[in-house]
MARDREN-522853 format. One line per 4 residues: number of its first residue (from 1); their letters; for each residue x, y, z of C-alpha. Coordinates in pm, whole numbers, plus 50000, padded with zeros to 5 digits. Example, Ala and Ser with C-alpha at 12.3 -4.5 7.8 and 13.67 -1.06 7.14 Angstrom:
<atoms>
1) as) 51230,49550,50780; 51367,49894,50714
</atoms>
This chain:
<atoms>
1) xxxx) 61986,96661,37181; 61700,96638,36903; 61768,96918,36640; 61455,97055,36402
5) xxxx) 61643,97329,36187; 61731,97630,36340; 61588,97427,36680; 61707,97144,36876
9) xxxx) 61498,96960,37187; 61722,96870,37489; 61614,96648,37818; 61731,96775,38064
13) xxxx) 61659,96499,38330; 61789,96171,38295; 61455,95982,38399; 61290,95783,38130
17) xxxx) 61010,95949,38087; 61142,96255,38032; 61370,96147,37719; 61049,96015,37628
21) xxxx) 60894,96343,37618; 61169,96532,37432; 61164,96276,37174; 60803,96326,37122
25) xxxx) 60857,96697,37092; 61113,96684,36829; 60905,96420,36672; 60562,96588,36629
29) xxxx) 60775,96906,36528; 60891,96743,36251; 60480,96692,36167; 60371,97040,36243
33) xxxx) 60691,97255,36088; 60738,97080,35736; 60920,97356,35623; 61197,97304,35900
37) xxxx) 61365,97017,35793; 61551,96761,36056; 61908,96833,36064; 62202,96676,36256
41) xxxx) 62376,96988,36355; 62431,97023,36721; 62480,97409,36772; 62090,97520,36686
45) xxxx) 62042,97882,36779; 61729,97785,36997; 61661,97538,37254; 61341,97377,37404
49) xxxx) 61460,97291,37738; 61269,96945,37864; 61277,96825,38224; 61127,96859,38597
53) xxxx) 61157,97141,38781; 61461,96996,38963; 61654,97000,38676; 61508,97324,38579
57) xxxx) 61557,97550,38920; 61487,97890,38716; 61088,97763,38727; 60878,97815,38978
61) xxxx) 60519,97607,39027; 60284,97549,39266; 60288,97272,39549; 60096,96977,39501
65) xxxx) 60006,96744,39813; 60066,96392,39695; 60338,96402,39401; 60269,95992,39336
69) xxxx) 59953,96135,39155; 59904,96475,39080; 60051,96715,38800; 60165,97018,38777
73) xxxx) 60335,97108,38366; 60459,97462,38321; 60519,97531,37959; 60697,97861,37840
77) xxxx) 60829,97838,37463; 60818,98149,37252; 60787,98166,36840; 61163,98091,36803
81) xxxx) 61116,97791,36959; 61308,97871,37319; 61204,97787,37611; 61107,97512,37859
85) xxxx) 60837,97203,37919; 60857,97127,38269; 60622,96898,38487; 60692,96865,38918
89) xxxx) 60747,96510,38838; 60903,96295,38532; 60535,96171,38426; 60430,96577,38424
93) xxxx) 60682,96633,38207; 60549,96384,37972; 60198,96516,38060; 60372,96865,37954
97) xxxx) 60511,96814,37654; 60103,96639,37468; 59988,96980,37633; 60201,97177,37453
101) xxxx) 60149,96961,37191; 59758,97048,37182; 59828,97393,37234; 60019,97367,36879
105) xxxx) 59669,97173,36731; 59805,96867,36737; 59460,96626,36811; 59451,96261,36913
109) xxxx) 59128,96148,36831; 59137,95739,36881; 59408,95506,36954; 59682,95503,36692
113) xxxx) 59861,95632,36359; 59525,95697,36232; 59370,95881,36529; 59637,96149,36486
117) xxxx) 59569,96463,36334; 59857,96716,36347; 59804,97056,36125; 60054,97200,35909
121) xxxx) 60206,97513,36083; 60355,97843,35898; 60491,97932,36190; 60531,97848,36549
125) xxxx) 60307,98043,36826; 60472,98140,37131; 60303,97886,37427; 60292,97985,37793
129) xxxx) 60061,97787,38046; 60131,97676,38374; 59848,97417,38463; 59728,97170,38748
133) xxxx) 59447,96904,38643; 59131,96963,38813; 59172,96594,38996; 59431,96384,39036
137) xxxx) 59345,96061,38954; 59265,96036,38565; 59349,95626,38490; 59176,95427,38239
141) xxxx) 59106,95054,38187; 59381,94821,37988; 59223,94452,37926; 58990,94287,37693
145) xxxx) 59049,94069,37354; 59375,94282,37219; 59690,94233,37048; 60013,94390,37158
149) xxxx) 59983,94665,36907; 59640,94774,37001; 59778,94764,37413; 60095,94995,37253
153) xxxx) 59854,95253,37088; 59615,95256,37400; 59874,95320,37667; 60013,95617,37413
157) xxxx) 59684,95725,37378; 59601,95800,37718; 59867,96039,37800; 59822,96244,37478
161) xxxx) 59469,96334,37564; 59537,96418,37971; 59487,96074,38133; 59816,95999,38388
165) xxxx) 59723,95649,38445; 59619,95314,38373; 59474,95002,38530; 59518,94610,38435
169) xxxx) 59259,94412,38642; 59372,94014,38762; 59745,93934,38807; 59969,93870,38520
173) xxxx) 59856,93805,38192; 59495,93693,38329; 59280,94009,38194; 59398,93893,37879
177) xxxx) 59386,93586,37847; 59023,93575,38023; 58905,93793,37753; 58968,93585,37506
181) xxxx) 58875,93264,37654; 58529,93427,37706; 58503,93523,37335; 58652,93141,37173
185) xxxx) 58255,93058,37109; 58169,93384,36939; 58113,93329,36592; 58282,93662,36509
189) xxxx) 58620,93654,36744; 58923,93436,36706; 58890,93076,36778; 59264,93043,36899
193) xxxx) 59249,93004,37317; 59572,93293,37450; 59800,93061,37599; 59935,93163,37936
197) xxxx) 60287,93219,37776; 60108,93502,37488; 59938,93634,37789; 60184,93706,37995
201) xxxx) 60384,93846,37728; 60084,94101,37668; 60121,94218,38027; 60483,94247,38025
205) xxxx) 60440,94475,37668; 60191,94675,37913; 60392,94713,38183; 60715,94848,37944
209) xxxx) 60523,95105,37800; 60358,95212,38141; 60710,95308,38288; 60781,95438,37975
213) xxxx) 60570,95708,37999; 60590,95694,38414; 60217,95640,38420; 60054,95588,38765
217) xxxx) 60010,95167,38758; 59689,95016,38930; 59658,94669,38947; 59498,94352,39037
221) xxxx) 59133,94406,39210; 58940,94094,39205; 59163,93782,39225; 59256,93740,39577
225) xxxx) 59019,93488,39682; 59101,93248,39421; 59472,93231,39501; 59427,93224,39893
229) xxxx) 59215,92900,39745; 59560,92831,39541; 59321,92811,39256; 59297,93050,38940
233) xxxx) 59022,93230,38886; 58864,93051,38662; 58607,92789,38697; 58690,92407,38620
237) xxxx) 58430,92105,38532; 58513,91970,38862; 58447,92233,39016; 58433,92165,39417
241) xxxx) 58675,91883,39411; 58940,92078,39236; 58959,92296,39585; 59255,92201,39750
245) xxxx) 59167,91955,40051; 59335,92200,40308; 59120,92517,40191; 58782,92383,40165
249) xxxx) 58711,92512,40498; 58807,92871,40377; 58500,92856,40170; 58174,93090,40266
253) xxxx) 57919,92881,40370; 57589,92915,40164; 57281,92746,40221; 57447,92512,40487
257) xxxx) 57716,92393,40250; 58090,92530,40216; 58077,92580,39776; 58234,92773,39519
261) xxxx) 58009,92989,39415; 57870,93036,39054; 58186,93106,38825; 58412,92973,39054
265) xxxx) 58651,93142,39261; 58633,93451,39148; 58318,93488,39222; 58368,93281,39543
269) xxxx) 58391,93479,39929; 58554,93344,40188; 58487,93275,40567; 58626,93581,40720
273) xxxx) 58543,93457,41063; 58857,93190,41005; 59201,93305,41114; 59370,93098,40864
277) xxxx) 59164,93193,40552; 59241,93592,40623; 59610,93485,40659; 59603,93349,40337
281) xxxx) 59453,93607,40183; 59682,93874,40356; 59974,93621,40230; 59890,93621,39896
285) xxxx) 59864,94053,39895; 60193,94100,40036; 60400,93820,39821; 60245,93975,39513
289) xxxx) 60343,94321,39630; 60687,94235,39743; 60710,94083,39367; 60564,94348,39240
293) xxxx) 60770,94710,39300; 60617,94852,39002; 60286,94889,39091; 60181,95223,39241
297) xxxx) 59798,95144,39358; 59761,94767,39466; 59401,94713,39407; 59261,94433,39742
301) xxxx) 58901,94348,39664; 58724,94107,39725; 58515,93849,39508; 58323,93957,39203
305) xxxx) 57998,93805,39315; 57723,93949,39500; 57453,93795,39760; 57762,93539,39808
309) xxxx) 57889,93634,40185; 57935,93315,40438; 57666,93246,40639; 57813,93035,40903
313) xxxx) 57725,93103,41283; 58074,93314,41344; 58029,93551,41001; 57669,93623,40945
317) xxxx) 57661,93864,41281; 57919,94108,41120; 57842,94287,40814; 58125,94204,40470
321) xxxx) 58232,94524,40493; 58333,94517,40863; 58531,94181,40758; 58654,94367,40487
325) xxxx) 58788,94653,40676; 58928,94369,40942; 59145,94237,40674; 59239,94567,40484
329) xxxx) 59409,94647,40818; 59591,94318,40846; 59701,94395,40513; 59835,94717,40589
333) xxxx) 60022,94572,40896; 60160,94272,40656; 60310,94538,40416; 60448,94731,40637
337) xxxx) 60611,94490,40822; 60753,94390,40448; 60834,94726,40378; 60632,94767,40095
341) xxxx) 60476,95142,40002; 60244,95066,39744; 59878,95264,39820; 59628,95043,39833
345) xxxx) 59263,95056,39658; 58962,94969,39845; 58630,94960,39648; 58200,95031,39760
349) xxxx) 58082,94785,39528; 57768,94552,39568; 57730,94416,39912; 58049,94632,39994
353) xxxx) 57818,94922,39906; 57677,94926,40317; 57965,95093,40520; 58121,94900,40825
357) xxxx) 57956,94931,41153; 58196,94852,41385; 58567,94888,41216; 58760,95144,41102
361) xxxx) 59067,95143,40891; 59362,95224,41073; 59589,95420,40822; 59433,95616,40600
365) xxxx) 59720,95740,40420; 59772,95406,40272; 59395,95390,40126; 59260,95512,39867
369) xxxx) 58855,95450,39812; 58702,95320,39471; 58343,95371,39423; 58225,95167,39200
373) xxxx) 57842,95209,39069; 57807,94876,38876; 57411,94889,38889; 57367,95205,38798
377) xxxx) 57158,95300,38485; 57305,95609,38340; 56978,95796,38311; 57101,96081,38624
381) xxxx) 57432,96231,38640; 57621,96305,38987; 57560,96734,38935; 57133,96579,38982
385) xxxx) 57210,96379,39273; 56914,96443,39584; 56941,96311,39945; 56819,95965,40022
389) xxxx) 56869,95698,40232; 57001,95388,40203; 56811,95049,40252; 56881,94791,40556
393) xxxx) 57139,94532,40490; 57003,94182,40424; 57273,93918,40391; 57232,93797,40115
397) xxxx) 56940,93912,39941; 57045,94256,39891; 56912,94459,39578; 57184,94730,39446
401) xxxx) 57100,95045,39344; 57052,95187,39018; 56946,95532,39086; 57245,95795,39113
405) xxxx) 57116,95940,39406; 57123,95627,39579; 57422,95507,39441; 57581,95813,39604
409) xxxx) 57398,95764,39963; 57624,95443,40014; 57932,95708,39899; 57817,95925,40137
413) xxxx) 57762,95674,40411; 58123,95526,40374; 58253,95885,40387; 58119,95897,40734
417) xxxx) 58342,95625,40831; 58678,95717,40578; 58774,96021,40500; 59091,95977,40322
421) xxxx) 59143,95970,39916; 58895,95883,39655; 58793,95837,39315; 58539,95652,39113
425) xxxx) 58523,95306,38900; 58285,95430,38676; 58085,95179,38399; 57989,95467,38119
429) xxxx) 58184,95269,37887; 58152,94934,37957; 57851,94867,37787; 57621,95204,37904
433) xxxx) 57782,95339,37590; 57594,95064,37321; 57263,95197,37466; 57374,95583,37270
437) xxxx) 57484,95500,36905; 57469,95825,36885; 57752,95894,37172; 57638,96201,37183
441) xxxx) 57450,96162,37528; 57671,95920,37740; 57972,96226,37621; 57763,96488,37794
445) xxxx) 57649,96269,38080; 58019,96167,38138; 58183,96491,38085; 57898,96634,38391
449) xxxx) 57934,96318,38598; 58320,96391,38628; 58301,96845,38672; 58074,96702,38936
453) xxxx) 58344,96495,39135; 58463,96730,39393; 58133,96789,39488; 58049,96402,39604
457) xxxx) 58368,96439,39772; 58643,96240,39503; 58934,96336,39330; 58931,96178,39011
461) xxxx) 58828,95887,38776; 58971,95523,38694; 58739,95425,38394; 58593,95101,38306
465) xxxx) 58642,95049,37963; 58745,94805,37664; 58976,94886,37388; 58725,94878,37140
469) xxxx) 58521,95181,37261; 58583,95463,37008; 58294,95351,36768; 58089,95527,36687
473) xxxx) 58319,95815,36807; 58616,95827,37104; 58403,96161,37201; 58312,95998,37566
477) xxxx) 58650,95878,37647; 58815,96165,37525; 58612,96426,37734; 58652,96212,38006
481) xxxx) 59017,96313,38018; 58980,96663,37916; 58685,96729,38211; 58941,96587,38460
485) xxxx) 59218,96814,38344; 59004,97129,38326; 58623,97086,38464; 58530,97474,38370
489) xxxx) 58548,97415,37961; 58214,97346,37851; 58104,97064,37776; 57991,97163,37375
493) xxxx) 58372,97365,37330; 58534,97080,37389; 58263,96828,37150; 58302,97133,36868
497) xxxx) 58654,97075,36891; 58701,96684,36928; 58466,96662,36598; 58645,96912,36429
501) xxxx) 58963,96727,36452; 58753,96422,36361; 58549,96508,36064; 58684,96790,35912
505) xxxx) 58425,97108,35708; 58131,96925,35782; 58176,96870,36184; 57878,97056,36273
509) xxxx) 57653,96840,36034; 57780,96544,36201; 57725,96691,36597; 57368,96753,36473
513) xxxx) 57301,96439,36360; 57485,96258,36654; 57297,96434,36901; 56970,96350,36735
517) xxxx) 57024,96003,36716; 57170,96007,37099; 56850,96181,37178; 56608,95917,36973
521) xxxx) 56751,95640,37132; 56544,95635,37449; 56753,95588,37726; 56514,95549,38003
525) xxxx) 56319,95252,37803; 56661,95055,37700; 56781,95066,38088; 56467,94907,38201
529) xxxx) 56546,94580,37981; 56203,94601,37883; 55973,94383,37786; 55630,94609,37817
533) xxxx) 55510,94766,37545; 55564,95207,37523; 55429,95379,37236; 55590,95662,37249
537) xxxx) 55919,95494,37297; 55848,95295,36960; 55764,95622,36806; 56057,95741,36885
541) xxxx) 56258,95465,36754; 56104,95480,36474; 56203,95805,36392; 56580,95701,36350
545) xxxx) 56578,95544,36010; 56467,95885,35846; 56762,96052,36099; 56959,95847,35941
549) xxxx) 56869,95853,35545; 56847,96242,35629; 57245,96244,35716; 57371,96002,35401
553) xxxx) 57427,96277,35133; 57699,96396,35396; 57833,96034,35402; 57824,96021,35056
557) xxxx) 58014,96340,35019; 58287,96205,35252; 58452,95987,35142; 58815,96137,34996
561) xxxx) 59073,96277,35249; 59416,96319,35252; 59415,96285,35641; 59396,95918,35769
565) xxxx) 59203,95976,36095; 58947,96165,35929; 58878,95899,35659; 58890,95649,35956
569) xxxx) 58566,95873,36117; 58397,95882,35842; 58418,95528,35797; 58322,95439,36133
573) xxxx) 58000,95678,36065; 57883,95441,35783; 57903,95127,36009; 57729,95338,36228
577) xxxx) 57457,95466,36046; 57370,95091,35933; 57395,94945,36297; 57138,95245,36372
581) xxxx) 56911,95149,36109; 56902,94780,36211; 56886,94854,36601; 56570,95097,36572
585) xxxx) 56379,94899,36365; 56391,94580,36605; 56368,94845,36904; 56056,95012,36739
589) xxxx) 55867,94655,36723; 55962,94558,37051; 55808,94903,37189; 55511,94816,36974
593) xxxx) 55464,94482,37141; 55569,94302,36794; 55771,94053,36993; 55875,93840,36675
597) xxxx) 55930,94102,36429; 56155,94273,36712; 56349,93942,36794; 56401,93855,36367
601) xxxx) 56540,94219,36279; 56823,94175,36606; 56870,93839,36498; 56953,93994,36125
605) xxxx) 57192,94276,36265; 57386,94032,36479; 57459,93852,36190; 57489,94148,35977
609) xxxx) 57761,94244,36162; 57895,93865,36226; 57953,93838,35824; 58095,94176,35820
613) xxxx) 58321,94178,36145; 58664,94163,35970; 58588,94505,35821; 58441,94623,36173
617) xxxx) 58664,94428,36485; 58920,94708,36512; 58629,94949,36660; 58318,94760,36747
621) xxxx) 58317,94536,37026; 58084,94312,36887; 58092,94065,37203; 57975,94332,37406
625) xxxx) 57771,94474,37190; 57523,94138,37169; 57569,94138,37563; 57454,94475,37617
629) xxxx) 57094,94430,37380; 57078,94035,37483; 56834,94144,37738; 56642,94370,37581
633) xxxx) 56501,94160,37331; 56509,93840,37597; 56151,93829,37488; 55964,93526,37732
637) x) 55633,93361,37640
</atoms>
């Protein structure tokens, strides 16, 4: 029992999770009611009563179909500070206590100490909700170049702000330690390779603080391939002749020759025509599983490559995703016969994208379907979607769809063949985001894409995203959460709010002048990767510099604040409104046809922002960053 005062906190359900959530309750308490100093006694006069419904019988909330991913929190606490948080499962009542948290004001803005902005109460206001998120799936991304610490105040993040789970791509350690390893020659990351030992000790710091909070736990995805090659996944200088003897014949064959393809063999298929290639791939899913308890959503994909399917005379009659659905059943059998109930992801993606023509999965309680959009450009959202068809396959030499409305024909067409559970592996904040400095645009487009869910037939959202993606502002990822806990708040209530909680008096000054920068930063022109000249795209562009000197009096004026997260904002607005400067005066010449002009003021950001990336590497992704504009100003003679 936690005691605040006159008030004490008391689990009432022995799971994890749930002292968890009590704890944070008496903790943020402490924040919000200065006045009601911690005490030790035992005997407070009023009780907040923390636990699942089990444990609390007197509470009565709805039914939920699948309890391994959906949410129900009932909160009833009055002024006095008696009453109960109560979720239908030991994660809700995590998920319950940050909503009754919010209800109080408390704000999570970013990641971290200083994302947190808790108000100072008088006194408390009575709280009664009970509440079941629009979808059920509502994961996020875990990877990238990040310490422990920064992997800590991410997975805390997530459920503060509505998300119930998370996903780490690759098997242990590997999403972290290829991060870095693609990073070692950027002038502006650490030079230090992660060994395998710091690696996996970043996944096992995940993994503590995911079943800390009971958060749903995807994992894997890509990967297989490589270790039914007993290979990793990443490449090596001797490339074919480090393929074990026995497995060269698992190789696709391309062009007449069994290879791995581009980065190696993660990007390598297999010949899914061979018995013993399948088996090894099945062998490697179901050891890893049986390892493995933990995870709640194996993810089984296949390679990461595209255009890459063998082409022997037994596979290229049958379509990849017909092999696909072949072994996704063999799967299923294997685990079963091992006795192991993990739900198991599927994913649309690239050549995967053209439904099966002949199979058909045999248990579609196990499966759950990933769309996943890669391609598309982020100019349409899924509420704009109109009917269209789909082009022919053509092994091999398929082009993927950028267009929404075609990325969600090849939904639509796999429907036809699956009709089980779904959500989307959507990209917005991968790199889409870098194209809006502004954020202001990609937050709207997001916050629409995922109201718009149900209708393309899904029930939630895993995002695609690095750690480093609340720069200029965590608006985007933030809304993404709050849409897929309640898709009928608009769109602007919830932006008024997040920036309030950001910036403080002069949050509508800043909204204004995000949205006009989101809005001069033409979208259409930037995903092109142009090269052509468009005037009135230059023009536009050019029009950001005086957006910009237009909104420095308010940085100027904003610069002292006895809250942390708001002085963090601010700062990130003054990195912001220099990277905006620099960016739309290359992106202006380029528009203008002034090829070298465009190419010398991105060379001068970049390294702008390489000198001054020990101020900046806690919030801007730099790496991706550079990736993102790399081929825009790819200017060619």
């Amino acid at each position: 029992m936690l005691a605040l005062g006159d008030m004490n906190v008391r689990a009432v359900s022995d799971g994890d999770p749930v002292q968890f959530a009590a704890s944070e309750v008496a903790r943020y308490l402490q924040f919000l009611l200065p006045e009601r100093q911690s005490s030790k006694q035992q005997d407070a006069s009023e009780t907040i009563r923390v636990g699942t419904a089990e444990s609390i019988p007197v509470v009565d909330i709805p039914h939920v179909d699948d309890e391994r991913f959906e949410d129900v929190v009932h909160v009833d606490v009055d002024e006095n500070g008696h009453g109960v948080i109560v979720g239908n499962t030991d994660r809700a009542v995590l998920q319950a206590a940050y909503r009754y948290l919010r209800e109080l004001g408390c704000r999570w803005v970013r990641p971290g100490p200083d994302g947190e902005v808790i108000p100072d109460l008088a006194a408390l206001p009575a709280v009664s909700l009970t509440e079941t998120p629009a979808y059920r799936h509502r994961s996020m991304h875990l990877g990238g170049n990040v310490t422990a610490e920064e992997l800590r105040e991410m997975i805390a993040w997530g459920p503060k702000v509505g998300y119930n789970g998370v996903i780490i791509e690759f098997h242990e350690g590997e999403t972290f330690k290829k991060a870095r390893d693609r990073r070692l020659e950027h002038p502006a990351e650490p030079s230090e390779p992660l060994s395998e030992e710091a690696a996996l000790s970043l996944h096992r710091v995940a993994v503590e603080e995911i079943e800390r909070r009971g958060l749903v736990y995807h994992a894997v995805g890509h990967n297989w391939t490589a270790w039914a090659l007993d290979m990793p996944n990443q490449p090596r200088e001797d490339d074919l002749a480090a393929v074990p003897e026995d497995k060269r014949e698992f190789l696709a064959e391309l062009d007449g020759e069994r290879q791995l393809f581009r980065r190696g063999p993660l990007d390598t298929e297999l010949c899914y025509s061979n018995d013993a290639a399948r088996d090894a791939f099945v062998d490697a899913v179901v050891e890893y599983a049986t390892e493995h308890p933990e995870i709640d959503v194996l993810h089984v994909w296949l390679s990461d490559g595209h255009n890459n399917h063998c082409e022997c005379e037994d596979c290229r009659g049958t379509r990849p995703s017909d092999f696909y659905v072949q072994l996704l059943n063999e799967v299923d059998a294997a685990l079963t016969a091992s006795g192991c109930d993990h739900a198991v992801a599927f994913l649309a993606y690239t050549d995967l994208l053209w439904p099966p023509v002949e199979e058909a999965l045999e248990d579609s309680d196990r499966f759950i379907l990933m769309f996943a959009p890669i391609r598309r450009d982020y100019i349409g959202d899924f509420e704009s979607i109109e009917p269209v068809d789909i082009p022919t396959f053509e092994r091999n030499d398929n082009e993927f769809p950028t267009d929404v409305s075609e990325n969600v024909a090849f939904l639509r067409a796999w429907q036809e063949h699956f009709d089980g559970d779904g959500f989307v592996f959507d990209y917005h904040f991968w790199r889409a985001h870098f194209r809006d400095p502004g954020s202001f645009q990609i937050s709207e487009l997001v916050a629409t894409d995922m109201r718009a869910l149900r209708e393309i037939g899904l029930n939630g959202s895993v995002s695609c995203n690095g750690r480093r993606v609340f720069w200029p502002t965590g608006l985007g990822m933030a809304v993404t959460a709050a849409v897929l806990w309640n898709d009928e708040r608009p769109f602007e209530t919830f932006a008024s709010d997040y920036l309030s909680a950001s910036f403080g008096a002069d949050a509508a000054i800043v909204g204004e002048y995000l949205a006009d920068v989101s809005e001069a930063f033409d979208q259409e022109y930037l995903a092109r990767r142009p090269g052509e000249e468009d005037a009135p795209a230059s023009n536009r562009f050019a029009e950001i510099p005086d957006i910009v000197a237009g909104f420095r009096p308010t940085l100027a004026s904003n610069r002292e604040f006895d809250c942390n997260a708001r002085a963090e904002s601010w700062a990130y607005l003054r990195v912001q409104a220099d990277v905006c400067e620099g960016l739309a005066t290359a992106l202006a010449a380029l528009a203008n046809g002034e090829d070298e002009e465009a190419t010398a003021a991105w060379e001068s950001l970049k390294e702008t922002l390489r000198e001054e990336s020990d101020d900046s590497r806690e919030f801007l992704d730099l790496h991706q960053f550079e990736r993102t504009y790399e081929p825009v100003f790819a200017i060619e003679d």
